[in-house]
N, C-alpha and C positions, 0 to 999 in steps of 0.2 A: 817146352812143357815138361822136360825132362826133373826139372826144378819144385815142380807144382801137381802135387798127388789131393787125392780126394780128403785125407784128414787138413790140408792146410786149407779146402775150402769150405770144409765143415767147424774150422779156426775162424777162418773170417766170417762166416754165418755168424756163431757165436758172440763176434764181439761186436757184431753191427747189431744183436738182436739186445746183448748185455750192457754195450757199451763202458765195463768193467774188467775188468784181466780176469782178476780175480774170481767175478760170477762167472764166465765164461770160461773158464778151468772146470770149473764144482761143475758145470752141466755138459762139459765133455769127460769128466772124471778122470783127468790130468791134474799135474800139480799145474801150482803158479810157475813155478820159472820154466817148465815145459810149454805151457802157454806163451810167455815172453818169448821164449826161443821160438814158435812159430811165427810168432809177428815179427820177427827180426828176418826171418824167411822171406814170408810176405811182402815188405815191404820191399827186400831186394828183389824179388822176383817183378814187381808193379813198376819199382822205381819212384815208390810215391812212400810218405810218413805212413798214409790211411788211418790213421789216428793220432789226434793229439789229446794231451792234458786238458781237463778243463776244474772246475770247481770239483765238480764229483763225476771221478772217474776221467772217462776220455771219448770225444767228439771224434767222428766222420770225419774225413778230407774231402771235398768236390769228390777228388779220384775215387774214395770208397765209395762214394753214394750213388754215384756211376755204374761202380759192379753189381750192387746192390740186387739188384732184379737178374739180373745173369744168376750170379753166384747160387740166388736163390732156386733158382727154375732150374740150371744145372744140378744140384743136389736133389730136387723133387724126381729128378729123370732117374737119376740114378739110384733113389729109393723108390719106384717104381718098377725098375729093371728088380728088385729085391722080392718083390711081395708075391705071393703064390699067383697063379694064374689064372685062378677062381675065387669068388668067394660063396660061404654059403651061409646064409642067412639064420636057418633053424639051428644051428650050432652057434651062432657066431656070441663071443663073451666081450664085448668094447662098448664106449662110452661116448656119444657121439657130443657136441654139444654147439647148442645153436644161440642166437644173437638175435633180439626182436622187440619190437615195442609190446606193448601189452594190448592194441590193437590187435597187431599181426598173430600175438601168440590165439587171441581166445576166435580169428578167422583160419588160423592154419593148423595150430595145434592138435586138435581134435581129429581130424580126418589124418592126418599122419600119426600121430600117435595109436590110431586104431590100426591103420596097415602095417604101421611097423610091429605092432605087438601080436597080429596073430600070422606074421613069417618069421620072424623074429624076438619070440619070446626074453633072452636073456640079454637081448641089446638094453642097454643104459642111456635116457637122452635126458638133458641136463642144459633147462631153457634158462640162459638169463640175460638181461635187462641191455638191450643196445648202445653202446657209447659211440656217437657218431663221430666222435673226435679220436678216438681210439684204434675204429672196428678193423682196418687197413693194419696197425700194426697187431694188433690180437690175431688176425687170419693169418700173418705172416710168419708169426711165432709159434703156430698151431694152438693158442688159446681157444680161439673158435672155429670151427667146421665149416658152417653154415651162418650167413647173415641175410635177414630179412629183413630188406631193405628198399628206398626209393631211389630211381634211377642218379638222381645225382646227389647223393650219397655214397656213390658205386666209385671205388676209386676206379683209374680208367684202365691199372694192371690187373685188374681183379678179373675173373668170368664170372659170367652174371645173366640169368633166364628169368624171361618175364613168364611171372605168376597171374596176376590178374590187372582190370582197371579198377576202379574207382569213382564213385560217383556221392556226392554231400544229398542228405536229404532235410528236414526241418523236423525235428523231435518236438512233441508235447505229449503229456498223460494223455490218455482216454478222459472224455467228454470233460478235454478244458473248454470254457466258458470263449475264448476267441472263437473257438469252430463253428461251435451247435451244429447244424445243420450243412456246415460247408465240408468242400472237401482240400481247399489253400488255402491261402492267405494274401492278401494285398501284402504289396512291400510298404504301404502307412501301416497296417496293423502289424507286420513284420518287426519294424522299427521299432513300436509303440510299446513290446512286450518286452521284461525283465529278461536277459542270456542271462546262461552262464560259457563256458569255453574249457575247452582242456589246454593248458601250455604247458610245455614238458619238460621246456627250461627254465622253469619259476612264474612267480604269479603276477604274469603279463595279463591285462585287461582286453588285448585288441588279439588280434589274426588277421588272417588272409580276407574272413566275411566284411573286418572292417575295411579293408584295404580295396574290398571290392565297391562297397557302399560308399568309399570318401568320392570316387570317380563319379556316382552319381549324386554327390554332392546329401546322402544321407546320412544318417548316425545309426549306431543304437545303443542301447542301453547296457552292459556287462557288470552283472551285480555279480559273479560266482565267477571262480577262477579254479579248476581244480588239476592238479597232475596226471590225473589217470583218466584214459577213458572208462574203464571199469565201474568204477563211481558214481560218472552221472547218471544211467540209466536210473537209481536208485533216487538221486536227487530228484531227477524230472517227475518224477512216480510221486513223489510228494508233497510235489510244488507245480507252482504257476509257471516256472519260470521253461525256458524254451530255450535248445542247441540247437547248432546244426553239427552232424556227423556223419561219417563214414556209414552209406549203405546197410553194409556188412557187421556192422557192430548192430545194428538195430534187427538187423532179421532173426525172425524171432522171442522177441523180446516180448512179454506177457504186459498188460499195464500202458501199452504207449503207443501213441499214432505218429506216422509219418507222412510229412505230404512236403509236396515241390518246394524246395528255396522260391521265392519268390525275387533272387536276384542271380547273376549268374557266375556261379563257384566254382574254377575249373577243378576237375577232380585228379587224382593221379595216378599212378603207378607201382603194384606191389611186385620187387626182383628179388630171387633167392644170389647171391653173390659169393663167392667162394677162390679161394689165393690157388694158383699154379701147384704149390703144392702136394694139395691133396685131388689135384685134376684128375689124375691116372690112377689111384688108389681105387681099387674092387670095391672096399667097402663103401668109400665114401661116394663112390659112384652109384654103387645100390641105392645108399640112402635118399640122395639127390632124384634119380629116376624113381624112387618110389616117392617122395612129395611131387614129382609135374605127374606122378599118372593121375595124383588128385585135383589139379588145375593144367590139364590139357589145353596149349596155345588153341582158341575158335578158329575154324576154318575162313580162310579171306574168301568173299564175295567177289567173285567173276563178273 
């Protein structure tokens, strides 16, 4: 160990995170050939390359990718062992910043943004758009703080506390012409009526409703495809046409009625997830314990 001090593993962070010499200099504020001389460190101290050449820049060995999760958690500890022993909220000047769909944002947003603003006035939170393909290496790199997200979506290194469940309900305006005087729907007039759908990843026709309907050997009709759940509400309000969605997005909504799927949608799971990192950080610990004291785990039933 004698070999291997804390700047050469905040070296090898850097280049797993850069995979560049060069960027990973500029963001430890070393030159380049002080960077190569650490890698040439490294590598003797591993007994491994840890990086090779590729097109742009320079790829991982097995061996780095190995350390990878070490390397990282050990430097979170150590910038932990750094940070004051308190933190305090009414004073505090940082910029927290979170990862969410636009569901999650307009069900969590609201009630945390109101606790945080009156213990925490000069905190900065700075919500943007979840890359599920991403979000693993953005927490790693401390791009993101906080991700709000569904359980397997949750990389398996990551911590992760469940927020709430989830449950689909069937949307139409107020006194569409299917209802009149009901309060569901048969799954023939289910079928019979025009969707629309929200897909997040482009303007796919089907979902999970169809996937449930093909098992009962039904169809339906998906005339509207749009990206945001945001949007439909608006939609449904001036149209015939009928989703099913997320509970939570529909509560409170002026304009629109909800009533049972008439087939069966499992629903799921909203998890706040967050990297080793920022585990033991005061602050980001506040932050986190002040989002579950607004969705408190239900007590289990004895």
């Amino acid at each position: 160990m004698n070999s291997l001090d804390f700047n050469l593993l905040k070296a090898l962070e850097a280049l797993l995170d850069e995979c560049n010499v060069t960027r990973a200099a500029k963001r430890l504020g070393v030159t380049q050939p002080a960077m190569s001389g650490m890698l040439v460190r490294l590598r003797a101290h591993f007994g491994d390359p840890l990086f090779v050449r590729a097109q742009r820049g320079i790829v991982p060995t097995r061996r780095a990718e190995e350390l990878a999760a070490e390397v990282r958690k050990i430097i979170a500890q150590i910038n932990a062992l750094q940070q004051p022993a308190s933190f305090t909220p009414s004073s505090a000047n940082l910029t927290f910043t979170i990862a969410a769909t636009d569901y999650a944002l307009r069900t969590i947003a609201v009630p945390l943004l109101s606790a945080i603003r009156q213990q925490a006035p000069h905190i900065k939170i700075a919500f943007v758009t979840v890359d599920e393909a991403q979000i693993q290496r953005q927490l790693e790199r401390g791009e993101v703080d906080l991700a709000l997200i569904t359980p397997n979506t949750a990389h398996p290194d990551l911590h992760a506390r469940h927020l709430f469940e989830e449950h689909y309900l069937c949307v139409l305006r107020e006194h569409h012409p299917v209802l009149k005087n009901r309060k569901k729907l048969t799954l023939e007039q289910f079928c019979a009526l025009d969707h629309a759908l929200v897909s997040l990843h482009g303007a796919a026709f089907s979902g999970i409703t169809d996937r449930v309907l093909d098992q009962t050997g039904k169809r339906r009709k998906v005339c509207v495809s749009v990206g945001s759940f945001l949007i439909l509400p608006d939609i449904l309000r001036s149209s015939d046409l009928v989703a099913v969605l997320p509970s939570r997005l529909v509560d409170g909504q002026q304009g629109l009625t909800a009533v049972p799927v008439p087939v069966g949608i499992p629903g799921f799971t909203k998890v706040a997830a967050w990297h080793e990192r920022t585990h033991q950080d005061p602050a980001q610990r506040w932050m986190r314990e002040t989002l579950f004291r607004q969705f408190p785990i239900p007590d289990k039933k004895t």
